[in-house]
C-alpha positions as CSV (number, residue, x, y, z in Angstrom):
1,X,-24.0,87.9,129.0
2,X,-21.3,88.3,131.7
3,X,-21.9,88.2,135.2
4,X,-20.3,88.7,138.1
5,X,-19.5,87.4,141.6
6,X,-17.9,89.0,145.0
7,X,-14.6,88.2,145.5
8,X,-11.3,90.0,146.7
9,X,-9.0,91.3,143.9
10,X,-5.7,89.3,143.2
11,X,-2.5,90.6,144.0
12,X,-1.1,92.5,140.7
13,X,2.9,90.8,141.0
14,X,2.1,88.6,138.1
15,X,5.3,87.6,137.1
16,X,6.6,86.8,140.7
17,X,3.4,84.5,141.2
18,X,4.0,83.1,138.3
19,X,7.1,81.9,139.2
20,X,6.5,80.3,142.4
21,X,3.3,78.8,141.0
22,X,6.0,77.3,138.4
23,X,8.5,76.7,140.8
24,X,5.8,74.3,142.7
25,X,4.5,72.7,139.5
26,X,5.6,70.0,137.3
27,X,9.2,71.6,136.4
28,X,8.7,69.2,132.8
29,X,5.5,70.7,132.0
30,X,7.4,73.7,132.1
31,X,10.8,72.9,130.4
32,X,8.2,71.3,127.8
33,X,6.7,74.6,127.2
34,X,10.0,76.1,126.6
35,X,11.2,74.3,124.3
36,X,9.4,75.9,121.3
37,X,12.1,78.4,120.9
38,X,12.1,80.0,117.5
39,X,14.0,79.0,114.6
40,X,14.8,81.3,112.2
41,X,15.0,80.0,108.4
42,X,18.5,80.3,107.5
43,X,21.4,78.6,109.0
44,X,24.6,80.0,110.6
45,X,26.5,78.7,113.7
46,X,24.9,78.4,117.0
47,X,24.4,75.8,119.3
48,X,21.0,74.1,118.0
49,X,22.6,71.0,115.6
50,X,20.4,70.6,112.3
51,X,21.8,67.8,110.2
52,X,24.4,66.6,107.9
53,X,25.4,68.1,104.3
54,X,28.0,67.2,102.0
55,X,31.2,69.5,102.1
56,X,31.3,72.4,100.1
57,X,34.8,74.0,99.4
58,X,35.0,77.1,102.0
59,X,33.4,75.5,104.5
60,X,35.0,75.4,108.2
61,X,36.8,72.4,108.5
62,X,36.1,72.8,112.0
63,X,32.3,71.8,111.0
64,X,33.3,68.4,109.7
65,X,31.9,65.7,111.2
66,X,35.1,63.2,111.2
67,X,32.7,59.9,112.4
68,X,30.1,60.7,109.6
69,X,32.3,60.9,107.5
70,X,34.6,57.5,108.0
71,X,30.9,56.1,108.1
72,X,29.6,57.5,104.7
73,X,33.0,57.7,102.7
74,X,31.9,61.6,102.0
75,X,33.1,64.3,103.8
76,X,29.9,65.9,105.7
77,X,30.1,68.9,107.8
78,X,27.3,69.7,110.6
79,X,25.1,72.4,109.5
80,X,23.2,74.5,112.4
81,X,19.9,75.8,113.0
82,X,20.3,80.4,114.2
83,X,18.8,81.4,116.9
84,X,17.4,85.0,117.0
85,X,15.3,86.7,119.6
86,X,11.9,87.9,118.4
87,X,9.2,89.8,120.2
88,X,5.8,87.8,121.6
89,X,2.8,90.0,121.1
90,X,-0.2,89.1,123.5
91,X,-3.3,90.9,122.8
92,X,-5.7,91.8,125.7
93,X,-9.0,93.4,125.1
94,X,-9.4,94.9,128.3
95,X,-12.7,96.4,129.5
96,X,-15.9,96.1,131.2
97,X,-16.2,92.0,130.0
98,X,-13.4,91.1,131.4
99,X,-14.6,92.3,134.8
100,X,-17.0,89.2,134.3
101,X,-17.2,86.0,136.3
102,X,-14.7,82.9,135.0
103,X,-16.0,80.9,138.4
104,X,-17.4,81.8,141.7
105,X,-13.9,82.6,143.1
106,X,-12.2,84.5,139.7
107,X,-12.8,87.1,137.3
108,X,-12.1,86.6,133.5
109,X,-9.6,89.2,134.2
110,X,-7.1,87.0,136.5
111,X,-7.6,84.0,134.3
112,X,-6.8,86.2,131.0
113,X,-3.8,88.0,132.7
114,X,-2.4,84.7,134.1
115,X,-2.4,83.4,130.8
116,X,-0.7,87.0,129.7
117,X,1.8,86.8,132.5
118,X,3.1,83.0,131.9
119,X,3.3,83.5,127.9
120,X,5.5,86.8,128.8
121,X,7.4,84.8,131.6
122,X,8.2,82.1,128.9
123,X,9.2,85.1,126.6
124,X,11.6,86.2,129.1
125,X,13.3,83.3,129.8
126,X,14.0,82.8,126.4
127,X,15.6,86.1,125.7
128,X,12.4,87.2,124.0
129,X,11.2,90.8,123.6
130,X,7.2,91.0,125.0
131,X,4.7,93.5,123.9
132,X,1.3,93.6,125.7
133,X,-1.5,95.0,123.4
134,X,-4.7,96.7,125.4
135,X,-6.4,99.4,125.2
136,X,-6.7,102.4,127.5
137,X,-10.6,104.3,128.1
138,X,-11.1,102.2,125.1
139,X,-8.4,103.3,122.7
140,X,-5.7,100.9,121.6
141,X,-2.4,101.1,123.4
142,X,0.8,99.3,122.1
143,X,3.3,99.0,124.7
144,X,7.1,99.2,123.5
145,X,8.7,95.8,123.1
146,X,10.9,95.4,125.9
147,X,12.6,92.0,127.5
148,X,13.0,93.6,131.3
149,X,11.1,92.1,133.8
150,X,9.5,95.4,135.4
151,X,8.8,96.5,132.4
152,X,6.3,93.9,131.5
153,X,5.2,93.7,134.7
154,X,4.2,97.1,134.3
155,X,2.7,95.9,130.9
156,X,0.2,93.5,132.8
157,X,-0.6,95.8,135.7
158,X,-1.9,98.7,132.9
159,X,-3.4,95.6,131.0
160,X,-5.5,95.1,134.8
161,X,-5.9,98.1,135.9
162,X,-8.0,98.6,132.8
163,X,-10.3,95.8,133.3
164,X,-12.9,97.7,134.8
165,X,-16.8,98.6,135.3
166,X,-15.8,102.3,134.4
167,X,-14.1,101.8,131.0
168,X,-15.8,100.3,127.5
169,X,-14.9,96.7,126.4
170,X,-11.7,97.2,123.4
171,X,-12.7,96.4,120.1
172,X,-10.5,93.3,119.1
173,X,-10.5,93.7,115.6
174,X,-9.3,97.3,116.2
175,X,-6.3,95.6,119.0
176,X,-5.4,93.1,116.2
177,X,-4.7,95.6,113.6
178,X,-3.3,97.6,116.2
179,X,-0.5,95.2,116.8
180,X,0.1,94.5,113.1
181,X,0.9,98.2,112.5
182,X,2.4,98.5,115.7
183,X,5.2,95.8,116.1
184,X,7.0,95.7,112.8
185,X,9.6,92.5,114.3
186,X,9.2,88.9,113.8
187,X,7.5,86.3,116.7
188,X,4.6,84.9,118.1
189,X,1.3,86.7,118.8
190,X,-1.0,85.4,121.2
191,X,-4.6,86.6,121.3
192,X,-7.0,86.3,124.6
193,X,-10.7,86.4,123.4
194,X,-13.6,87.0,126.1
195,X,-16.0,84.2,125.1
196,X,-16.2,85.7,121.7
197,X,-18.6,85.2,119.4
198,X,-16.9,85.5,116.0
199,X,-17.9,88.3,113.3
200,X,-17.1,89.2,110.4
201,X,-14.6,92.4,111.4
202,X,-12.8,90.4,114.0
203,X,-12.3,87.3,111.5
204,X,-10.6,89.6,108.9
205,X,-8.6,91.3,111.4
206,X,-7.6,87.6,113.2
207,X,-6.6,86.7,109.3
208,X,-4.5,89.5,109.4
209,X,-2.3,89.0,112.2
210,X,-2.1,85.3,111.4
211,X,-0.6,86.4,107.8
212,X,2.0,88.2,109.7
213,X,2.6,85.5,112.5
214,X,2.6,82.4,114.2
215,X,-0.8,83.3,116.1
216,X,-2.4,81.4,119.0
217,X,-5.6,82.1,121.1
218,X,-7.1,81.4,124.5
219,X,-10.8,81.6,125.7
220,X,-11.7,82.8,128.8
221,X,-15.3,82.0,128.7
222,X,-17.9,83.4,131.0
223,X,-19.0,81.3,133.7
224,X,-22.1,79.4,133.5
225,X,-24.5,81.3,136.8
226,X,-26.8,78.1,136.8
227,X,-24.0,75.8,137.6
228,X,-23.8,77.4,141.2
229,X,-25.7,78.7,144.3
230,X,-23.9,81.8,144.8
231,X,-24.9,85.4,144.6
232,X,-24.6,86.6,141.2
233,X,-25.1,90.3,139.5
234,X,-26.1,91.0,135.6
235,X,-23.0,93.4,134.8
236,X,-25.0,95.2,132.2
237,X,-28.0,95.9,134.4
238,X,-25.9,96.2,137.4
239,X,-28.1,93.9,139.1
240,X,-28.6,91.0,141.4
241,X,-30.3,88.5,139.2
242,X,-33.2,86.1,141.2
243,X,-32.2,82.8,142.5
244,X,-35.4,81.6,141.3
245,X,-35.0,82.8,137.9
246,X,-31.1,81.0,137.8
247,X,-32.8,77.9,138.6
248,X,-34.8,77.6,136.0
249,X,-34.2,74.6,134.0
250,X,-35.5,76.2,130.7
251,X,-33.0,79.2,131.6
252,X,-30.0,76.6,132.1
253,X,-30.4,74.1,128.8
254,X,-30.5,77.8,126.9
255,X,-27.4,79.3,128.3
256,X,-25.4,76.0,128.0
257,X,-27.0,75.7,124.2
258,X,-25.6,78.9,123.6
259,X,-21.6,78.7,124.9
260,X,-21.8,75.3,123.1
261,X,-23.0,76.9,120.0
262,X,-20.1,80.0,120.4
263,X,-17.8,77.4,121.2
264,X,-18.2,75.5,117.8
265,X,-18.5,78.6,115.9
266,X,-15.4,79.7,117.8
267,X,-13.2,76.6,117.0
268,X,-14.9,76.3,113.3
269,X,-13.1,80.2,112.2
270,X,-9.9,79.5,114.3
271,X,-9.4,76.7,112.7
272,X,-10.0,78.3,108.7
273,X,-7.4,80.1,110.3
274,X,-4.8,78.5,110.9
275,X,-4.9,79.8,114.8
276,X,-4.0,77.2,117.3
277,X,-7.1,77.2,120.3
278,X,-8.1,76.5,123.6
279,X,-10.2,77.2,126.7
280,X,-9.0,78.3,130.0
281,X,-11.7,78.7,132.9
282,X,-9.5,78.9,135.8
283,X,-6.1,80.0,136.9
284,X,-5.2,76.5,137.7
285,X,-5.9,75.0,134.3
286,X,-3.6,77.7,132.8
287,X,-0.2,75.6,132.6
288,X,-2.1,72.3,131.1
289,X,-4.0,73.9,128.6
290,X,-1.1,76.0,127.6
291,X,0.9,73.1,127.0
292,X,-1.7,71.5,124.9
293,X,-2.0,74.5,123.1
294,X,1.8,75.2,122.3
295,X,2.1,71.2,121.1
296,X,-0.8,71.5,119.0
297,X,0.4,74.7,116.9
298,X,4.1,73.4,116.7
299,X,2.2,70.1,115.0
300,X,0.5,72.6,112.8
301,X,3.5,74.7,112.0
């Protein structure tokens, strides 16, 4: 059950706030993140080294490796690694939900979309096409791959601007296939989920998308109202819900038995999976639980 807090909106200039936030941060945390560039399978010249391999007549003598080769007795020329650039889908299902507390001071909504925002940022920097996935009055809506800056910061603004009381939550399984029919081009997909609780229509679809792609999730999950004294509302009744009923101790040891339980169930699927996992509650955890993430599916791969 999502609830919800008051708070001021954040400013919508992802990308730029991003940035600075970078910019102030551990610049190795960063230049760790970025160093999962993709590979493709084939080799060709580039300027990623690979290894050694014995000469094959037709080969570029301007590929031999003269010191290997004095040190072997066998000619070996260097053999390189291609780069290509490939487009990042990030799935967002945007809605009511996400219009849920993640703490007292954010909504699931900044937290999802500053994960969104330094994913596509990394993208960018990398030469990387990004396509945002969301949905619009509850409809899926595939943005067109696109590696300009205002152009996925338009992305994330849309992605935002549809996180509202006033539109349905998307249907993830319906986003996943969605992007799977929608972005025909090689590269890494990245799904948010809003505390989900898995089924059996979202796993198939998940399975999907991780046949296609390298696929990696976040959690935003929904803040726990017990843990605080502020002024909460039940967004499905629209109401304020009763200090005296938040403080119930009965009340607390049920909601935290239950995130626990979607937690494990969570991690349990993702993990059949193949799909690379992790939890973000706030906007300040985003860079280190990114980075745990992104070393933990580059093991798995």
């Amino acid at each position: 059950m999502p609830f919800s807090t008051s708070f001021r909106p954040r400013d919508m200039a992802y990308l730029r706030r991003i940035r600075t936030a970078v910019e102030l941060g551990s610049r190795r945390k960063m230049h760790a993140l970025m160093e999962g560039i993709h590979h493709s399978p084939y080799h060709a010249r580039s300027l990623q080294f690979d290894d050694l391999r014995p000469y094959i007549p037709g080969d570029d003598m301007a590929d031999v490796d003269w010191r290997a080769t004095a040190r072997s007795g066998e000619i070996l020329v260097k053999q390189y690694v291609a780069e290509r650039h490939q487009t990042v889908v990030i799935v967002v299902p945007t809605g009511a939900d996400l219009c849920g507390a993640a703490s007292v001071t954010e909504t699931k909504a900044d937290v999802a979309l500053m994960v969104a925002g330094l994913f596509a940022w990394l993208a960018l920097r990398q030469g990387d096409r990004v396509c945002v996935v969301s949905s619009r009055h509850g409809s899926p809506m595939v943005a067109r791959p696109s590696s300009r800056e205002v152009a996925v910061e338009r992305m994330l603004v849309h992605a935002h601007q549809q996180c509202s009381l006033d539109n349905p939550t998307a249907d993830l399984a319906t986003l996943c296939r969605s992007a799977i029919r929608g972005v025909r081009s090689d590269g890494q997909a990245i799904v948010l989920l809003d505390d989900w609780e898995p089924d059996d229509d979202t796993t198939s679809a998940l399975r999907l998308l991780a046949e296609r792609r390298p696929t990696m999730a976040v959690t935003v999950p929904d803040a726990d109202p017990t843990a605080d004294s502020a002024v909460w509302m039940d967004l499905g009744r629209g109401r304020r819900v009763p200090r005296a009923f938040l403080a119930d101790s009965a009340l607390a040891d049920e909601l935290t038995e239950q995130r626990e339980r979607r937690a494990r169930e969570r991690d349990e699927v993702l993990h059949n999976l193949g799909i690379a996992h992790t939890e973000v509650e706030t906007t300040h955890d985003v860079v280190a639980r990114l980075l745990t993430l992104v070393k933990q599916a580059q093991n798995a791969r």
